[in-house]
MIBATI-82737 format. One record per residue (C-alpha): residue in one letter; x, y, z. Coordinates in steps of 0.05 Angstrom, whole numbers, plus 5000, padded with zeros to 4 digits. Example, Ala and Ser with C-alpha at 12.3 -4.5 7.8 and 13.67 -1.06 7.14 Angstrom:
A524649105156 S527349795143 
! end
This chain:
X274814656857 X280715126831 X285815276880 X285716006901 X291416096932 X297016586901 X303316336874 X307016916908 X303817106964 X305017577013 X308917367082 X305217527144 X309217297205 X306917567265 X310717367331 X310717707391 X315817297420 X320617497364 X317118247360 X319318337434 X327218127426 X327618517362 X324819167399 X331619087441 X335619017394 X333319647355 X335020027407 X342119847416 X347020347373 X351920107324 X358220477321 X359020367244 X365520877240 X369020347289 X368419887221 X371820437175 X377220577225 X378519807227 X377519807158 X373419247149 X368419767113 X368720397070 X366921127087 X362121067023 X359220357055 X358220657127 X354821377096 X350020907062 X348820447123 X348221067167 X343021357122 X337420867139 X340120657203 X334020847250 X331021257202 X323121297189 X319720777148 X318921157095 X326021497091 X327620787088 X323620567027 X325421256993 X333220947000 X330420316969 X326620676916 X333321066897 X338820546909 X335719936927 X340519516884 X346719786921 X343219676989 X341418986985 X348118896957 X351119247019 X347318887071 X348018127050 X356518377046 X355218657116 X351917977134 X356617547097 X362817877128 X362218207195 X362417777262 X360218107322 X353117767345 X350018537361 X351618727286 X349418177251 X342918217297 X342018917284 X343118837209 X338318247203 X332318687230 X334419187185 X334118687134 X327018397158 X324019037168 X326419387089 X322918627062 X317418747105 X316219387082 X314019347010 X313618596965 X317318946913 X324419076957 X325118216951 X327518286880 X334418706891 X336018156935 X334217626888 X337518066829 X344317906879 X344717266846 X348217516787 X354017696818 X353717026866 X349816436852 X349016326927 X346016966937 X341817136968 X340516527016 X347116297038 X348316877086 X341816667122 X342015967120 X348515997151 X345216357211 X339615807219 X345315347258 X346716027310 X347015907376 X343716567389 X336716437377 X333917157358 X339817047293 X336616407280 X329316597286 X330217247249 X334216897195 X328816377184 X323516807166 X327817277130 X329616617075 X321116537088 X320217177059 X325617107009 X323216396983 X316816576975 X318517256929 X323716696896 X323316716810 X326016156810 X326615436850 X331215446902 X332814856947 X330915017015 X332314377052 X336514757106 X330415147117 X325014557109 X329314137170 X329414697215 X323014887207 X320814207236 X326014157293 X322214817323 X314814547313 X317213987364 X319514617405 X317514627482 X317315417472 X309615487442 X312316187413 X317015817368 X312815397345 X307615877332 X312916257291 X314415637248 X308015437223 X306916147210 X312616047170 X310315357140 X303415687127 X306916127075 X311315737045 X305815207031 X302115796995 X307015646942 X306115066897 X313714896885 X314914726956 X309314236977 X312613666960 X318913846978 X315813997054 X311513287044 X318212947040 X321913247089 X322412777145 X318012837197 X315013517182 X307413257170 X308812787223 X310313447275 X304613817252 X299613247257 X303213117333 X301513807352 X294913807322 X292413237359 X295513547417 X290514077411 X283413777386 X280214177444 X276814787421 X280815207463 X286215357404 X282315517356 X288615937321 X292715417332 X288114877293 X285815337242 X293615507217 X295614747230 X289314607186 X290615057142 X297714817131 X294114117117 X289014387065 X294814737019 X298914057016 X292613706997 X292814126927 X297713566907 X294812986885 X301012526911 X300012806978 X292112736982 X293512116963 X297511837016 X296812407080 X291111957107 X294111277106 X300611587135 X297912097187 X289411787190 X287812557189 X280912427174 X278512197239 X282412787268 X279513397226 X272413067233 X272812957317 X276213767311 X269813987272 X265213637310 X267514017382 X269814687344 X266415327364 X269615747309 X267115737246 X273615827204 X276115197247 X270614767211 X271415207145 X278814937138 X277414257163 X271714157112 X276214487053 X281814057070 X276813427060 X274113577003 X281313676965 X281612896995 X276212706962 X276613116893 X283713026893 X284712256915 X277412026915 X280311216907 X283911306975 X279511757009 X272311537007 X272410957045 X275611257108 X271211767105 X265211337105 X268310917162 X269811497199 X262911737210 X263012357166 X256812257119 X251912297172 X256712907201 X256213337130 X247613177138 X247513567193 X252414147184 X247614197116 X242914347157 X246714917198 X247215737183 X254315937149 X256716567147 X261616447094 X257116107028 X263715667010 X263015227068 X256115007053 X258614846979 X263714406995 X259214077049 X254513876996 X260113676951 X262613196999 X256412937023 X254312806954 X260212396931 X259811957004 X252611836983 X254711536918 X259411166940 X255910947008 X250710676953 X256510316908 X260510046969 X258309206984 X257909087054 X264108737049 X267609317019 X265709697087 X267609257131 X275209227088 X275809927102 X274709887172 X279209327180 X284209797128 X283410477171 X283710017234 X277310287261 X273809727279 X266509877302 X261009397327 X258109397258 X252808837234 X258908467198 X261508267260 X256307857293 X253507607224 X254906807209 X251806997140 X257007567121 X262207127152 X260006477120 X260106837048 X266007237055 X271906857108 X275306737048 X276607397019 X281107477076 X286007047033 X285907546975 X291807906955 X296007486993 X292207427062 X292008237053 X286108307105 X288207777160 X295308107158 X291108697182 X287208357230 X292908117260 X297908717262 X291509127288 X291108527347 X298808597364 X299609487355 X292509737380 X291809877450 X284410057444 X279809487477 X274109587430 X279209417361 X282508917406 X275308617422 X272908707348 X279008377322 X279107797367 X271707737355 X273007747272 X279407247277 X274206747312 X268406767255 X275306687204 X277106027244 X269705747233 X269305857159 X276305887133 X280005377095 X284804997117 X290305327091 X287405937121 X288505697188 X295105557176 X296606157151 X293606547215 X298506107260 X304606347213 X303207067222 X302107017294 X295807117314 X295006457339 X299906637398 X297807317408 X290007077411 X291806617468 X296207267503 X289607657500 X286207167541 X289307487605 X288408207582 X286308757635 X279508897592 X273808497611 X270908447531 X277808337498 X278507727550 X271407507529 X272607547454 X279307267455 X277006597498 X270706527452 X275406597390 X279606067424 X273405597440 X272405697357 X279805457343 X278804827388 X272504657361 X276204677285 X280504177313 X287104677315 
! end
């Protein structure tokens, strides 16, 4: 599937939280000839300034049309070298509002950079740290619009870290205005993996989209989601987003309860990049978590939109293959892997357990290092159960060496704490997997 998504897009941040302190602002007169008298500007700088300043949209762009060279110039000086709060506010709506206006406006700023290498970012980025939050907020989409109209790369780390600071914002407004903000930038191939390694950033947006699984957000999980499907164009992030954030349980539970269709559109797009993209690291959790039975029956469902029904079949199709391929001791590793342990047949079977205990030893005890970490992190009394349950069957067909090897990592000890556990089943599985370690003469 070839990504359709522009490599310059256009910038649509919509915020009524910002909308509403920007309308104030407008309205509050700046008495430019106060700047000449003090000279800190010229009487040619403050007749251009005046001619736009609350003039009609398209007065505006004429200005631009004619002189929009000398006009970005002016406003990035005015931004760069005047201090009161109410100016700098004023000029950065003025500034939002000419970018706004027409795509094409971006490139006399951007054509700044001749004269200064650190035009025309530095001004802004500057204003990301201001204690006034309108500067801040206005500044951040301002270096959104501006990054994403960029010809060239441009490091945007400044931008990246605040960014994640307000989607872990107790304001919902902010946050709204900064995955906005994400949700273009991502749009743009250069800065995915930039964004992926920004620290905690994914981490944030996966927070606040499990936060929000009901289907009373739908906005909210749709632009989250949709922030999710562009980074999974990279293959180095489809690779790794699921072991690092287990999204796939997440989008499949939020498509499952959503009532909007362009919830599940996003959610099913996003999984199939994880499966075209990273098929090696991808299958198996999908199978584990449930979803080839769930792409049968949205198969079966009316679409609107004839995309979603395309990449339902594509995913079902490739978790049917697989499902086919995969040994039953290949599922029950990646449910032991994802650390969603189900009641499956493996676990109750003294065949699967009598052929395979010692495959637990592979790649350096790789799978009973699982077991046990799942035994000593999960707090959910089924996995707690399962795992007890699975450490038991180990202890009756493991090898010696095995055994010792289950008392060096700990799960010995933390069998034996589960014994007294507030959960009636994990108390149950935990004595019987002790009654299995006496019998082996441990």
């Amino acid at each position: 599937m070839e990504e359709q998504v522009p490599e310059v897009p256009l910038v649509f941040v919509s915020n009524a939280y910002l909308e509403k302190k920007a309308a104030a602002i407008k309205q509050k007169p700046i008495l430019w000839e106060g700047y000449e008298r003090a000279s800190l500007l010229t009487h040619q700088q403050v007749e251009l300034i005046k001619a736009i300043d609350k003039k009609q949209p398209n007065v505006i762009q004429q200005a631009m049309v004619e002189k929009g060279q000398t006009y970005a110039s002016l406003i990035l000086y005015l931004v760069q070298n005047l201090s009161r709060q109410d100016t700098i506010q004023y000029v950065c709506l003025m500034t939002d509002e000419i970018l706004s206006a027409e795509d094409s406006n971006a490139s006399f700023f951007h054509a700044a950079t001749q004269e200064d290498a650190n035009l025309p970012f530095a001004p802004f980025f500057k204003l990301l740290d201001s204690e006034d939050e309108f500067l801040a907020l206005e500044a951040s989409k301002i270096l959104t619009i501006l990054a994403c109209s960029a010809p060239s790369s441009v490091n945007l780390s400044s931008l990246f870290v605040w960014i994640t600071k307000k989607l872990a914002d107790t304001n919902k407004e902010v946050v709204d205005l900064a995955i906005q903000e994400l949700e273009s930038l991502l749009r743009v191939n250069k800065y995915r993996l930039p964004i992926w390694n920004t620290q905690n950033t994914v981490k944030e947006l996966v927070h606040r989209l499990s936060l929000h699984k009901s289907a009373s957000t739908p906005q909210l999980q749709y632009q989250i989601i949709f922030c999710l499907w562009l980074l999974t164009f990279e293959k180095e992030i489809a690779a790794n987003i699921n072991e690092k954030y287990d999204i796939i349980p997440l989008l499949v539970e939020i498509s499952k309860s959503a009532v909007k269709e362009k919830v599940i559109r996003v959610s099913v797009a996003t999984l199939r990049n994880l499966v075209e993209k990273a098929p090696a690291q991808n299958l198996a959790a999908m199978l584990v978590a449930k979803l080839l039975p769930f792409t049968e029956n949205l198969s079966t469902r009316k679409w609107s939109d004839a995309d979603i029904l395309e990449d339902i079949d594509f995913i079902k199709q490739r978790l049917q293959e697989d499902f086919q391929s995969l040994t039953t001791f290949e599922q029950y590793a990646s449910e032991v892997e994802t650390g969603k342990l189900e009641w499956s047949p493996p676990h109750k079977s003294e065949v699967f357990w009598k052929e395979n205990a010692n495959k637990l030893e592979e790649h350096g005890y790789q799978l009973l290092k699982a077991l046990a970490r799942l035994l000593s992190t999960s707090s959910n009394p089924q996995v707690l159960s399962i795992a007890a349950s699975d450490i038991g069957y180990y202890v009756k067909y493991s090898s010696k060496t095995g055994k010792n090897a289950l008392q060096e990592i700990g799960a010995k000890q933390r069998i034996m704490e589960l014994m007294t556990h507030e959960d009636q089943e994990v108390r149950y599985q935990s004595l019987l997997a002790v009654q299995k370690y006496m019998h082996q003469a441990w």
